[in-house]
C-alpha positions as CSV (number, residue, x, y, z in Angstrom):
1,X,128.1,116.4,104.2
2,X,130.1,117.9,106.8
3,X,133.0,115.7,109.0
4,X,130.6,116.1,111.7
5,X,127.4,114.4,109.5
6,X,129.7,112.0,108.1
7,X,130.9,110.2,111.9
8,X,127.5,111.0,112.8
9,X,126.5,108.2,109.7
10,X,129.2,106.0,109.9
11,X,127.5,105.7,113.7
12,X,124.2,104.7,112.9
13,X,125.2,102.8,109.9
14,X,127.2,100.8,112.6
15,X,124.7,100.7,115.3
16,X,121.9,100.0,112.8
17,X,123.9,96.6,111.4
18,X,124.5,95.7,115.2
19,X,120.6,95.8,115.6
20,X,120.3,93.7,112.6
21,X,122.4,91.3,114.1
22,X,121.3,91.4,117.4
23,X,117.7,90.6,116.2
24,X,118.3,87.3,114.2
25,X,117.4,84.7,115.9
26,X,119.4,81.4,115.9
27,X,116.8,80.1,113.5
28,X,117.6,82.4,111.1
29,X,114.3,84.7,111.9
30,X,114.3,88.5,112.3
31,X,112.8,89.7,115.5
32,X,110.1,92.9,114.2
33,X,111.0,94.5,117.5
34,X,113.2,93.4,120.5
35,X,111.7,96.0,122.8
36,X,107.6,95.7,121.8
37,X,106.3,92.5,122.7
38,X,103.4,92.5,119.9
39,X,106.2,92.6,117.6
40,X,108.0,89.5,119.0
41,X,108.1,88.1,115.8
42,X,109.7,87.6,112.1
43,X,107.2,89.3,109.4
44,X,107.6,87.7,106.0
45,X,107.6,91.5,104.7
46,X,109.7,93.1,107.2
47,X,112.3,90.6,107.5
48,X,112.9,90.5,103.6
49,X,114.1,94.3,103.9
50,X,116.1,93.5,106.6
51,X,117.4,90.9,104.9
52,X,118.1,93.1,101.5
53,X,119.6,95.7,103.8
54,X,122.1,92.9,104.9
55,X,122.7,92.1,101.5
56,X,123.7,95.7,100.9
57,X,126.2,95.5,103.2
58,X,128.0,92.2,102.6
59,X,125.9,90.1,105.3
60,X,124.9,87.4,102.6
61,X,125.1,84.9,105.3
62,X,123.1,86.4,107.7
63,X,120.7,87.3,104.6
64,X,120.5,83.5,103.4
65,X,119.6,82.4,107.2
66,X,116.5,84.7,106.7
67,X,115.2,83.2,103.9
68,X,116.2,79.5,104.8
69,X,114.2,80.0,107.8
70,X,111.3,81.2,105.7
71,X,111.7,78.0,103.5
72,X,111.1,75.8,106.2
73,X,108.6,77.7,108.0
74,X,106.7,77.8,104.5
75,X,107.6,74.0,104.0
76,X,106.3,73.0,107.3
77,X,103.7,74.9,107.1
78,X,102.3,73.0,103.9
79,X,103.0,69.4,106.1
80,X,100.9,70.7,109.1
81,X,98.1,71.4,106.2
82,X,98.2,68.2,104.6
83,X,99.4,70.1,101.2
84,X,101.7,69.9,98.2
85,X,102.5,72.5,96.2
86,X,99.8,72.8,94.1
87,X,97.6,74.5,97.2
88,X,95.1,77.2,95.5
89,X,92.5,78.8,98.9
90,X,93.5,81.7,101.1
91,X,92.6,79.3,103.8
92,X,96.0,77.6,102.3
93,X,97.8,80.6,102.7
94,X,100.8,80.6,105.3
95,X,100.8,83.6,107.6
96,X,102.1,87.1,107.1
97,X,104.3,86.5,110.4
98,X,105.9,83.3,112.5
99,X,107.4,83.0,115.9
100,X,110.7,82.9,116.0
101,X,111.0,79.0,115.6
102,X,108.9,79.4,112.4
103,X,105.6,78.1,113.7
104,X,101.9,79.8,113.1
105,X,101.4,82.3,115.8
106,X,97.2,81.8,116.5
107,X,96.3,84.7,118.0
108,X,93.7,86.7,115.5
109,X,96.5,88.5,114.3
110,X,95.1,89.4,110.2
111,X,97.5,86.7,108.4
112,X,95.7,86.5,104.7
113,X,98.1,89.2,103.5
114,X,100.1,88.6,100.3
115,X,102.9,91.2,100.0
116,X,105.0,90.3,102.3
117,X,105.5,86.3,100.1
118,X,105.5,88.5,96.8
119,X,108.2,90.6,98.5
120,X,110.7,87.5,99.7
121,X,110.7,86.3,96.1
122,X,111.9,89.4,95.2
123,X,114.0,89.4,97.7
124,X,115.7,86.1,96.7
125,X,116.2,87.7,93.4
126,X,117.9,90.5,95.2
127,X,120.4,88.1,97.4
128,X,121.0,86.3,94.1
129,X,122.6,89.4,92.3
130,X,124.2,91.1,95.8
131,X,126.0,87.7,97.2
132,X,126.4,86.2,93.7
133,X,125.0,83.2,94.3
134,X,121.7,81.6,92.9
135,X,121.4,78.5,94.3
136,X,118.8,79.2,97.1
137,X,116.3,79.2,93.9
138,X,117.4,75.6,93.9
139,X,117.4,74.7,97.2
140,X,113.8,76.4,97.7
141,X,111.6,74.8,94.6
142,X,109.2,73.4,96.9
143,X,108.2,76.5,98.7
144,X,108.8,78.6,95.6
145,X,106.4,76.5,93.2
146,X,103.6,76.6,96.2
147,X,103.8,80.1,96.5
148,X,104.1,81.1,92.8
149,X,101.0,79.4,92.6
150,X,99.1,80.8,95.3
151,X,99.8,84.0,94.7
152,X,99.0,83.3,90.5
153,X,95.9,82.3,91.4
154,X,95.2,84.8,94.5
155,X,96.4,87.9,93.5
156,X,92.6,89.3,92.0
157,X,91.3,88.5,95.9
158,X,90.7,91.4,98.4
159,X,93.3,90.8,101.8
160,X,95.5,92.9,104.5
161,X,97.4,95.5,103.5
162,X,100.9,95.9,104.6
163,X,99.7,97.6,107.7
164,X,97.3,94.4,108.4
165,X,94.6,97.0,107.5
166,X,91.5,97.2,105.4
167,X,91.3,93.5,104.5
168,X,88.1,93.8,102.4
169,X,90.2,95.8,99.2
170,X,92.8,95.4,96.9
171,X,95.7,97.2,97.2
172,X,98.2,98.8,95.3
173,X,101.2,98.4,96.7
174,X,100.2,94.6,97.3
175,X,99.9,93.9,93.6
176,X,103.1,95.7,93.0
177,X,104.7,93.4,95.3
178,X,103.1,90.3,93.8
179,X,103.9,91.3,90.5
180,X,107.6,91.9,91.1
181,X,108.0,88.9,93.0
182,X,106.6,86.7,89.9
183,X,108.5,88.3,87.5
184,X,111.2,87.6,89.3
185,X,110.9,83.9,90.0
186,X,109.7,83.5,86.4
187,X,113.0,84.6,85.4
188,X,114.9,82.5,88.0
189,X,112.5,79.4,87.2
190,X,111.7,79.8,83.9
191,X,108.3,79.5,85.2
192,X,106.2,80.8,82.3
193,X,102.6,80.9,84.4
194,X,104.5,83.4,87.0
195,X,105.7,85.9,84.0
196,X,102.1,86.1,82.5
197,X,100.4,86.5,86.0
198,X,103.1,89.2,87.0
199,X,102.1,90.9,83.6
200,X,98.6,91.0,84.2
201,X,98.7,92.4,87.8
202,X,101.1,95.0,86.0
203,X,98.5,95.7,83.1
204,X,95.4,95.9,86.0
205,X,97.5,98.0,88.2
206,X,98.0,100.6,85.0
207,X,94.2,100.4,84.2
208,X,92.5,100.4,87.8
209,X,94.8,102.2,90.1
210,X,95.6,105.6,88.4
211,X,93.3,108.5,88.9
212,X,94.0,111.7,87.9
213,X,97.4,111.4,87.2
214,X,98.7,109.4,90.2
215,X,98.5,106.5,92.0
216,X,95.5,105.3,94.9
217,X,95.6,103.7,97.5
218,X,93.3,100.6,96.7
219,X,91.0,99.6,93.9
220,X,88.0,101.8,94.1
221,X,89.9,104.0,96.8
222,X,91.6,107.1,96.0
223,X,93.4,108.6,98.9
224,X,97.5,108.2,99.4
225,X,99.1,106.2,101.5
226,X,103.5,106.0,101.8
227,X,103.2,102.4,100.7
228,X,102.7,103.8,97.3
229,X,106.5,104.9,96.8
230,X,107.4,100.9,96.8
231,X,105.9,101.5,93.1
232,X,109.1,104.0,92.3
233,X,111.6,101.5,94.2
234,X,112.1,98.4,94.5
235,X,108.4,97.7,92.7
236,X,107.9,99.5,89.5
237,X,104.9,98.4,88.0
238,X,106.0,98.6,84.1
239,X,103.0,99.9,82.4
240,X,102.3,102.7,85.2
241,X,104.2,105.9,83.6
242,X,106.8,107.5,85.4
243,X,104.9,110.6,85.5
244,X,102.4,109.3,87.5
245,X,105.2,107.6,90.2
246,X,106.9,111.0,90.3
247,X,102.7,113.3,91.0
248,X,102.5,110.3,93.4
249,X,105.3,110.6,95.3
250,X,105.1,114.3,95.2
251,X,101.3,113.5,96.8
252,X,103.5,112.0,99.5
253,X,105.2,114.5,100.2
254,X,102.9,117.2,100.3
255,X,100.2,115.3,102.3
256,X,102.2,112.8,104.2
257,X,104.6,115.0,105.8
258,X,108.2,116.1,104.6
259,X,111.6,114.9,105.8
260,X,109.2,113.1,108.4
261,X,106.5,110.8,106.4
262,X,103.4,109.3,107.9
263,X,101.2,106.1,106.9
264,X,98.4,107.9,106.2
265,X,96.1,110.8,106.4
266,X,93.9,109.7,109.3
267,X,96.2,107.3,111.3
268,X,95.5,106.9,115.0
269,X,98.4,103.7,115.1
270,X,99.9,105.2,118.2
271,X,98.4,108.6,116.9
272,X,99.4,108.6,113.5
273,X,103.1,109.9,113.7
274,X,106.4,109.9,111.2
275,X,107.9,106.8,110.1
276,X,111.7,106.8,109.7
277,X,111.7,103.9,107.8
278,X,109.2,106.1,105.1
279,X,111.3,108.9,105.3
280,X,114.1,106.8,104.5
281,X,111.8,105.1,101.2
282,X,111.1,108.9,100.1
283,X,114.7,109.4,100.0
284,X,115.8,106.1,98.3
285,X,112.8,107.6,95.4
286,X,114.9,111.1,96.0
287,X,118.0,109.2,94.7
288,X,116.5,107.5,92.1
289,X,115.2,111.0,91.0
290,X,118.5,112.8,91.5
291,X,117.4,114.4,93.9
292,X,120.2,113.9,96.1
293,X,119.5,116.8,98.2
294,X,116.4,115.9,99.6
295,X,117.1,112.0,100.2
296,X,120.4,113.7,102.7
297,X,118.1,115.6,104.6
298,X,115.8,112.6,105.0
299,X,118.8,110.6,106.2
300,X,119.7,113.4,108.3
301,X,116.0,113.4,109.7
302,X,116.5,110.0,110.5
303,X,119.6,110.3,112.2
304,X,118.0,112.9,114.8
305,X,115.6,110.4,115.9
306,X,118.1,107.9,116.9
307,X,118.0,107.5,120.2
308,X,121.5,107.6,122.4
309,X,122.0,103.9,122.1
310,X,121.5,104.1,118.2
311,X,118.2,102.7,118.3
312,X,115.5,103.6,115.9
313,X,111.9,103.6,116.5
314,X,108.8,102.6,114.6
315,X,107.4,106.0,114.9
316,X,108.0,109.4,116.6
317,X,105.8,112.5,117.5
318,X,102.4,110.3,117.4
319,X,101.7,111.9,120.7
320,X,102.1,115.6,119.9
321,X,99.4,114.9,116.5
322,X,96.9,112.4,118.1
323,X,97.3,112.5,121.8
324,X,94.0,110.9,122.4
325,X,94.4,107.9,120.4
326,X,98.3,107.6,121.5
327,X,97.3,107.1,125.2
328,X,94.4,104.3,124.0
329,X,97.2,102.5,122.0
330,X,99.7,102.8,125.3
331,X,96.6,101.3,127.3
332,X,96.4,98.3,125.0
333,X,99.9,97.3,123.9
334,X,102.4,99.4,125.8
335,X,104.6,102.2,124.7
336,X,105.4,101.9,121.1
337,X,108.2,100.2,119.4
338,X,111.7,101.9,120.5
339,X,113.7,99.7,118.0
340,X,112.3,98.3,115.1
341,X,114.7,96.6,112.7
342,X,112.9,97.4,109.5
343,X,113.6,101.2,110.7
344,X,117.3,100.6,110.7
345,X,117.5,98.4,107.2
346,X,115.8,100.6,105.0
347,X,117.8,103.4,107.0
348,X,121.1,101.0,105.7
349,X,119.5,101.2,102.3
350,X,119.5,105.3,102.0
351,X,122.5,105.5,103.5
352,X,123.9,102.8,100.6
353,X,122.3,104.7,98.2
354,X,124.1,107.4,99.2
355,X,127.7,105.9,99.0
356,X,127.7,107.0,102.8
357,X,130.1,104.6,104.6
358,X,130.1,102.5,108.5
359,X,132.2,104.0,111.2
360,X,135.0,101.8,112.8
361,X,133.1,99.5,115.5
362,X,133.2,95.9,114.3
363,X,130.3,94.1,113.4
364,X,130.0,90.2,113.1
């Protein structure tokens, strides 16, 4: 990396904590989008990778805010339910999302979507190991044992995706997040009945969602979506060979766009553009592949996106491939999301990976 790349980095990496800290709430919530008012609020999903990408960078306070607030917005929850722990029906479910105080945002937003609770478990594994520290397993057995077994006994049911999409399938990525997420509170719990559902979601992913050498989308569905690389990193499904995670995320690449990587073939979200937090996923898998080439010029894709306040978008070029379908989505929710927080952590994650280092501002 040249001196000019490298201050161009240490920039963003400082701009991009600054936006971190700028979006957490004093609840401890992580604003999706400051700047996009349908995004006024803390996803489960989203605000976990924030939350990791703090981690990665020494915020462990600012991470353990995140996922207190998530315990209590899970806990009270249950209470306006009339529940205990032992709550089994997606009507149970908490949402995918909560305002920023942590209540149930009732708008017809699609909220039975289980990645995002697989993925905070995960996550809590994750702050455990970065901040040394595993007492939030403690502090969180309520939630934890009402989630664990909601999601043991959900996990077989069709719901959202991670795009709040296509609720009437199963979906790869989803079970990947599951599983990880119970083998990882199985190990922090010694909670037997999460280990053996996380190995059964791993032993159904191997035998239902594998066709022709590489992953699908959904159960019965075999097109690719970016969502898939999450099974290369942080969600390896054990069974699934690593042949078949690298033809999948070479399917990525080749139909999703390369350094810039799209949702899905077929997207008219704001016309279907690139998404730098994806880009930024393909080059965390580049890493992992030692492929350390290709996950710099991803980060240096990123970087040219930035806009001159260090801001990163959801999306970029959506009007140049879909220009019909960009001006409906204008028409109903406004221009798209300028800065979205999940952009910038998994863009602190690549640049972690790496070993690229923060500029000189200073960053609370």
């Amino acid at each position: 990396m040249t001196d000019s790349g490298a201050a161009a980095t240490g920039w963003l990496i400082d701009r991009s904590l600054e936006a971190l800290a700028a979006g957490q709430h004093p609840s401890g919530a992580l604003i999706a989008s400051p700047d996009f008012r349908p995004y006024h609020f803390c996803w489960v999903r989203d605000g976990t990778f924030c939350a990791y990408a703090l981690d990665r960078w020494g915020r462990h306070q600012a991470a353990a805010r995140f996922y207190r607030f998530v315990a209590k917005a899970i806990n009270d929850f249950m209470r306006g339910q009339g529940l205990e722990s032992d709550g089994s029906t997606n009507s149970a479910f908490p949402p995918t999302r909560f305002t920023l105080e942590g209540q149930v945002a009732d708008d017809g937003w699609p909220n039975f979507q289980l990645d995002g609770y697989g993925t905070w478990l995960w996550g809590l594994s994750e702050h455990a190991r970065l901040s040394g520290s595993s007492r939030l397993w403690d502090e969180f057995a309520q939630p934890i044992e009402f989630l664990c077994r909601q999601l043991e006994h959900l996990w077989p049911l069709p719901c959202f995706d991670c795009w709040e999409e296509d609720g009437e399938r199963v979906h790869t990525s989803t079970l990947a997040c599951i599983a990880t997420g119970l083998h990882c509170a199985g190990s922090a719990t010694n909670r037997l009945s999460a280990s053996r559902a996380a190995e059964a979601i791993d032993t159904f992913v191997a035998e239902h969602a594998v066709l022709d050498g590489r992953l699908v989308k959904s159960i019965g569905r075999r097109s690719i979506d970016a969502s898939l690389l999450w099974l290369s990193m942080p969600f390896p499904v054990a069974p699934v060979e690593e042949a078949v995670r690298v033809e999948t995320a070479e399917a990525v690449r080749s139909e999703l766009g390369y350094p810039g990587i799209s949702r899905y073939q077929g997207d008219r979200y704001y016309g279907g553009g690139s998404w730098p937090l994806l880009t930024a996923w393909y080059g965390w898998c580049c890493v992992s592949a030692d492929q350390s080439d290709d996950a710099r010029q991803c980060l240096a894709w990123i970087e040219e996106q930035a806009g001159p306040d260090g801001s990163l978008p959801e999306q970029v070029d959506g009007i140049r491939r879909d220009p019909f379908a960009y001006q409906e989505w204008v028409r109903q929710g406004g221009r798209p999301a300028r800065q979205l927080l999940w952009s910038h952590a998994m863009y602190l994650v690549l640049a972690d990976e790496l070993g690229c280092h923060a500029g000189q501002a200073a960053v609370p």
